[in-house]
N, C-alpha and C positions, 0 to 999 in steps of 0.2 A: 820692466820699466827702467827704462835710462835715466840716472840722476843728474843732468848737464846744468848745476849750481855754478855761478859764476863767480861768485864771493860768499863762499861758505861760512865764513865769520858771522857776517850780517845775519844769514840765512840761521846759523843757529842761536844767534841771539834773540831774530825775531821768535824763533819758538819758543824759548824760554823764558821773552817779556807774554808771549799768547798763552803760554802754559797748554798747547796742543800740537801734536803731531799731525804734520798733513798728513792725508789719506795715500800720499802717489809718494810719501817718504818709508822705505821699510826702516823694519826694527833695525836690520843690521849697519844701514847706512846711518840714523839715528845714535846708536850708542859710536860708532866711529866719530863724529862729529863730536858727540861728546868727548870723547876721550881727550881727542885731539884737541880742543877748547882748552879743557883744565888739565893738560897732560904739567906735569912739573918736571925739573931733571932727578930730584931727589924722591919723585915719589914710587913706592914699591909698585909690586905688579896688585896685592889686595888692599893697601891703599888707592890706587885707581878705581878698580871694580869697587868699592864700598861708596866710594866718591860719585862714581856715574851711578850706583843703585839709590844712592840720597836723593841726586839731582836729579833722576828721572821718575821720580814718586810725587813731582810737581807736575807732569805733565800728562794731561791726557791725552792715552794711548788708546787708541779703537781694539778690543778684544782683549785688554790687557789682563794677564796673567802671574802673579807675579815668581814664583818658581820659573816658570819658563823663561821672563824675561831677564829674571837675575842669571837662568842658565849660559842663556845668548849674550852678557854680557859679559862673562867668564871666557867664554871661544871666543868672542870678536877682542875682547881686550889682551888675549894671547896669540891673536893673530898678530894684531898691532905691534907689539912687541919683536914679536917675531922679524918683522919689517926693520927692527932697529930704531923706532919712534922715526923715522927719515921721511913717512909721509905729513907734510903737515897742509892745514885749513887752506886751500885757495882762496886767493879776492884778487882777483883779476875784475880789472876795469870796463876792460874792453879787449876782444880781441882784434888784432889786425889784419888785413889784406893788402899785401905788397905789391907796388905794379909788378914785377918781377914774374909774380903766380900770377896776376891777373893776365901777364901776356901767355902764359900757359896756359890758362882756362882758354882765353880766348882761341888757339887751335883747335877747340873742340867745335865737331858739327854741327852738333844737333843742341837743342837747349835743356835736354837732359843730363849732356854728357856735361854741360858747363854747370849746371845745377849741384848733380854729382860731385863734378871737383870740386868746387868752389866748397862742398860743405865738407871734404876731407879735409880740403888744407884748413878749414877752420878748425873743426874737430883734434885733428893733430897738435894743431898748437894749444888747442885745451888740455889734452892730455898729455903734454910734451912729449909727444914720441911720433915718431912714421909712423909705427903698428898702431890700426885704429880698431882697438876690441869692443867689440859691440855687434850685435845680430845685425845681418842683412836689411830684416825688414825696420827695425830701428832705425838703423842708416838712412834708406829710401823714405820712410815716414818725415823726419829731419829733414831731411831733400826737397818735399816735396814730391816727392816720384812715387806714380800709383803706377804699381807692377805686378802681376804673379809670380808665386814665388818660384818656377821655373823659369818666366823671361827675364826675374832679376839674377839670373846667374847667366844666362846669356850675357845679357848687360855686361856684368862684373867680367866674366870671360872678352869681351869686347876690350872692356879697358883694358886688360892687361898685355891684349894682342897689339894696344894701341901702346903701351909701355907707361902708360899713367899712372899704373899701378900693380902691386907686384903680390901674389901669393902666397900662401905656405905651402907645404912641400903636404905634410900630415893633412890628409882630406878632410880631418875632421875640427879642423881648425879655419875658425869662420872669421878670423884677424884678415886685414887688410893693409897694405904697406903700401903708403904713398912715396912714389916714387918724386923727391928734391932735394936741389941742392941748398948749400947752407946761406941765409940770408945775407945780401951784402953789404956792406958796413954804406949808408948812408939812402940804403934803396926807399925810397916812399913812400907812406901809405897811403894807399888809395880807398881804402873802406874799414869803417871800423863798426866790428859787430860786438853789440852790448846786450841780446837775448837769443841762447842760443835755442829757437822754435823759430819755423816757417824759414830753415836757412837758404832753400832755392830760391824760393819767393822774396827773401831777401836782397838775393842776387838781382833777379830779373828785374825788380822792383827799380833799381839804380839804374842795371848797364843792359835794358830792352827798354826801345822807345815807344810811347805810347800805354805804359803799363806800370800799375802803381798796386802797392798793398793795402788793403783792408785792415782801414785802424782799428778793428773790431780783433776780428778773427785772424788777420795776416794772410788772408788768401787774396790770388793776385787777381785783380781787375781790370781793364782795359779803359782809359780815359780817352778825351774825345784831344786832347793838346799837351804840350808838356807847361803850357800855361791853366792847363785846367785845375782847379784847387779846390772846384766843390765836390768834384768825387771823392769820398771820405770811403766809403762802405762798399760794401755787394750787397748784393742786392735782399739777401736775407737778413741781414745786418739792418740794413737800412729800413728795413719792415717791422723790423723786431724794437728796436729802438723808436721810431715813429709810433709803432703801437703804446710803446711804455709811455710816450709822450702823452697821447691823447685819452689812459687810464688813470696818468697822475694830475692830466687837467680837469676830466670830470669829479677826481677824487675832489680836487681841492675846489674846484666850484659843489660839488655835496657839500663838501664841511662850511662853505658860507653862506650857505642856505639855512643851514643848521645854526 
């Protein structure tokens, strides 16, 4: 599971006012957020660990162990270290899209391959880096792109023949290097993404006409105009909700019966 937190502060504060750990948060990325919260300059490496073993005995933890999790906060808090405390909390607002990249997307064919880019150059600028490390199918999920995982390396070999994007050399290395240059001082933004899920469909959703997301789910749906406003949903969406409607209207006519 990819952890794509946009403002990691918020995010671990929310858990700390919930006093529970999401299900789709691991241990390891959990005690890192802590660390990194109440890191001090002055505080030692078993002042930290005592510090996140305190503050994580308020929190429920699904399966929690607590030898195990004090162990995992000893490695991950010496990992940290390790880094030179130089990783700190992201809070990132939003990300952007430059016309710049956008006239790059746009050379692309097909609406996969603009899918594709478009969620690297976003990705990258999350991670601040060209190298976008994360599984293939992670990637394609993000995208939007439903592939096998043989055609998605067709795919990925596509881009790279197309120079969009660049490889490692080690086979066993499943990094991805977007291939740009560096932004230019006053270039434009043209889209600004503030959830990083459903990021194809985010795409198309804007720059395909005729075609809008699903305020439900974020899957894209086809409208009948660019003035049409009542298409909210897909159509499961749109059943699911209409059904809740008409379980909480007989609710509430039962209860004034009663």
């Amino acid at each position: 599971m990819v952890n794509l937190i946009m403002n990691e502060k918020l995010f671990i504060e929310e858990i700390l006012k919930n006093k529970k750990k999401p299900r789709f948060v691991s241990n390891r990325y959990l005690i890192k957020l802590l660390y990194r919260y109440y890191y001090k300059e002055d505080m030692t490496e078993e002042e930290a660990i005592l510090n996140i073993f305190e503050k994580s005995k308020d929190i429920e933890i699904e399966g929690y162990i607590e030898y195990v999790f004090y162990n995992q906060i000893v490695f991950n808090v010496k990992e940290e270290i390790e880094y030179d405390n130089k990783i700190k909390l992201r809070e990132l607002e939003y990300i952007p899209l430059y016309e710049s990249e956008l006239n790059i997307i746009n050379t692309c064919k097909t609406d996969r391959e603009k899918k594709f880019l478009f969620t690297c150059f976003i990705l990258s600028r999350f991670y601040n880096n060209q190298w976008i490390g994360i599984k293939d199918n992670d990637l394609f999920k993000i995208a939007n792109i439903s592939m096998t995982e043989r055609d998605r390396q067709f795919f990925i070999h596509s881009m790279k023949e197309k120079k969009y994007i660049t490889l490692p050399k080690n086979n066993t290395n499943t990094s991805i290097k977007l291939n740009k240059e560096e932004i230019l001082s006053g270039d434009k933004e043209v889209m600004k993404v503030i959830v990083l899920e459903n990021l194809g469909n985010q795409f198309l959703s804007k720059y395909k006409e005729g075609y809008k997301q699903c305020s439900q789910c974020g899957k894209l749906i086809k409208i009948k105009s660019k003035f049409d406003g009542s298409s909210k949903y897909c159509e499961k969406c749109a059943y699911e909700i209409k059904l809740k409607q008409v379980n909480e209207c007989k609710k509430r006519s039962k209860e004034n019966l009663e």
